[in-house]
C-alpha positions as CSV (number, residue, x, y, z in Angstrom):
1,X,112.3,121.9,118.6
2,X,109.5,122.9,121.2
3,X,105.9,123.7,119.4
4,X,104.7,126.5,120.9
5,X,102.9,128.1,117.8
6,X,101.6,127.3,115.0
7,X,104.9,129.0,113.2
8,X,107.0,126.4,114.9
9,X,104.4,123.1,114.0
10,X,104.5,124.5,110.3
11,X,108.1,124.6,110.2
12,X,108.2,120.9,111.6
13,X,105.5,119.9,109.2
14,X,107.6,121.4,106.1
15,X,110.8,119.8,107.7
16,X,109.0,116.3,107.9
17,X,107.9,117.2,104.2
18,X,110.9,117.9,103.2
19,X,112.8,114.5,104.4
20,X,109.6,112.6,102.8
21,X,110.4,114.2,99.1
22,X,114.0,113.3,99.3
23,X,113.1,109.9,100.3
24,X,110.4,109.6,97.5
25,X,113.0,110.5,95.0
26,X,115.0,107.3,95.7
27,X,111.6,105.4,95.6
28,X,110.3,107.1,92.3
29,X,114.3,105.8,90.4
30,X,113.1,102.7,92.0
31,X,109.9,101.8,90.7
32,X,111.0,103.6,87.7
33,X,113.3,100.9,87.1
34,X,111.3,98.2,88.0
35,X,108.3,99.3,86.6
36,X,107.0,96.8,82.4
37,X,104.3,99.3,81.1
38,X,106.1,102.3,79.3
39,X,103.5,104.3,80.3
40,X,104.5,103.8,83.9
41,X,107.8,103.7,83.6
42,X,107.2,107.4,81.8
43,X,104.8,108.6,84.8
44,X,107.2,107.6,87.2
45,X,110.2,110.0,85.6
46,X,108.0,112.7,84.7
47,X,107.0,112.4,88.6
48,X,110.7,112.2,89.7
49,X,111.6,115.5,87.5
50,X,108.5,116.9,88.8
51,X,109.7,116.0,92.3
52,X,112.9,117.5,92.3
53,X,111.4,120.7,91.4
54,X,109.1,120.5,94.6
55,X,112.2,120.3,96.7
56,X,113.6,123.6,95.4
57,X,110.1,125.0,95.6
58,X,110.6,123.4,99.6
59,X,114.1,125.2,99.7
60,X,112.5,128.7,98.7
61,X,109.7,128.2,101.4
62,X,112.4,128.0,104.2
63,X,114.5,130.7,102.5
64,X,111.1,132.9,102.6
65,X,110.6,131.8,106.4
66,X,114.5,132.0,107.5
67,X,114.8,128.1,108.6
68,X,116.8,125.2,107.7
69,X,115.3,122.5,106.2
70,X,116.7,120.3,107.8
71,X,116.4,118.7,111.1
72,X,113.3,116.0,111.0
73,X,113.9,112.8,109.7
74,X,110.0,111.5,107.8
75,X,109.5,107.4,109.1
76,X,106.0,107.7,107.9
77,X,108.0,108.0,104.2
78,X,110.6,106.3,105.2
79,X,107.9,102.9,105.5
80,X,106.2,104.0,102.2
81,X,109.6,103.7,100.6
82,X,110.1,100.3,102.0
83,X,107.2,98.9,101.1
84,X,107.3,100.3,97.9
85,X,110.8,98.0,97.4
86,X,109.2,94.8,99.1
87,X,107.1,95.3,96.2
88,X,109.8,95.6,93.2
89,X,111.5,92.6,94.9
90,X,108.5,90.6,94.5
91,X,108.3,87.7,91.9
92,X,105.2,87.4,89.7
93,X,102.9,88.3,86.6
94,X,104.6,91.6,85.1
95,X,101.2,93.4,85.1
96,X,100.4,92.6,88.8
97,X,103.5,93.8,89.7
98,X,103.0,97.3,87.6
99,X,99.4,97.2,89.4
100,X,101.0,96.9,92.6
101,X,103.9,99.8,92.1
102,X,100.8,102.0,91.0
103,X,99.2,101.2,94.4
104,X,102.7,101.9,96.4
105,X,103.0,105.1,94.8
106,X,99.7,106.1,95.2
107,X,99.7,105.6,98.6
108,X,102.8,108.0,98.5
109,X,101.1,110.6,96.7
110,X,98.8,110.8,99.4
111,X,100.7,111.0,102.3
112,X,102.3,114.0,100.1
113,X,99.0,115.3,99.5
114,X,97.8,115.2,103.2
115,X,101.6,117.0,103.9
116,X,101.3,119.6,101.7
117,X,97.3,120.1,102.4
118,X,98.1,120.7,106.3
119,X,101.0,122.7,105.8
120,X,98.9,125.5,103.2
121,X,96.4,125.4,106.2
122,X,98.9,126.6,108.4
123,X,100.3,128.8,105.9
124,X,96.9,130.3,105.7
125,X,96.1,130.7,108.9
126,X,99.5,132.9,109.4
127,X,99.2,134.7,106.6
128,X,101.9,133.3,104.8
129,X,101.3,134.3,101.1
130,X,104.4,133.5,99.5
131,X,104.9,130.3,101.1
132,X,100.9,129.1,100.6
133,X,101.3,130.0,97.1
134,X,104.0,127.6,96.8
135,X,102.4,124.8,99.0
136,X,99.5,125.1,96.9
137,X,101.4,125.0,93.4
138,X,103.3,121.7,95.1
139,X,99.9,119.7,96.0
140,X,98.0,121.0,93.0
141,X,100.9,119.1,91.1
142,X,100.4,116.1,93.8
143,X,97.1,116.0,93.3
144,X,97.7,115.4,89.0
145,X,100.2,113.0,89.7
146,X,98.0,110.8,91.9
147,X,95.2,111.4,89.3
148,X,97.2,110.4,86.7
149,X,98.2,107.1,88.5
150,X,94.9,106.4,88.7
151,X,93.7,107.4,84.9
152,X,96.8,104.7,83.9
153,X,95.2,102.0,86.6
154,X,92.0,102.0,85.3
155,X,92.6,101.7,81.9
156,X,95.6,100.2,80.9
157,X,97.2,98.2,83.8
158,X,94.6,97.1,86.0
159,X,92.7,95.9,83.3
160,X,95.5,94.0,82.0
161,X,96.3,92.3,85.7
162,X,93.0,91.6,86.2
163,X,93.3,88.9,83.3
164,X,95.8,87.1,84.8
């Protein structure tokens, strides 16, 4: 795909996004799995349900724009993922590990919120309505998720690895 316009580096950006939500799904079952705290466990399903509605919403945006979704392959997920399982495989306190998921899908989150954030932009900036309001429904939702990883750090499992 040449990038001539912005059209065509929004349409790579939402393909990239699209791969990178799939991939996340995996991780989310993952660390789901893996995951002591209840609480976590639970914040990591909620996300994955959550998730699986943002790739319909992702489906609707390239029905609205008349593209595939597929096409681009995301390695910046792909390496999120990955490190997100060298972390389930490690061996250790329970609490530290749970600390440790939090920070591997935070840093997931963000690389979905920075995803999401440039592709509204564009959106914007074309005057794309329908599919910013989408985008912007997606990372709004991003952004809680993250937030609420980071509510659950401070107080519960941080606190808790920190005394190990």
């Amino acid at each position: 795909m040449q990038l001539n316009k912005l059209q065509d580096l929004l349409v790579h950006n939402l393909r990239d996004t699209y791969s990178a939500e799939n991939q996340a799904l995996t991780g989310l079952q993952q660390m789901e799995k893996a995951a002591v705290h209840a609480e976590l466990k639970a914040a990591f399903r909620e996300h994955h349900a959550q998730s699986v509605e943002q790739v319909k919403r992702l489906e609707k945006v390239f029905e609205i724009l008349g593209k595939s979704p597929k096409g681009v392959h995301c390695k910046g997920m792909q390496g999120l993922v990955a490190e997100a399982k060298e972390m389930i495989e490690e061996k250790g306190d329970p609490d530290v590990i749970d600390a440790g998921l939090i920070s591997s899908a935070q840093h997931v989150e963000h690389y979905e919120i920075a995803s999401y954030g440039t592709a509204a932009t564009f959106a914007k900036l074309l005057g794309q309505t329908d599919v910013l309001k989408l985008l912007v429904q997606t990372l709004e939702e991003e952004k809680a998720a993250d937030e609420k990883l980071t509510t659950l750090a401070k107080q519960v499992i941080n606190p808790e690895a920190a005394q190990q």
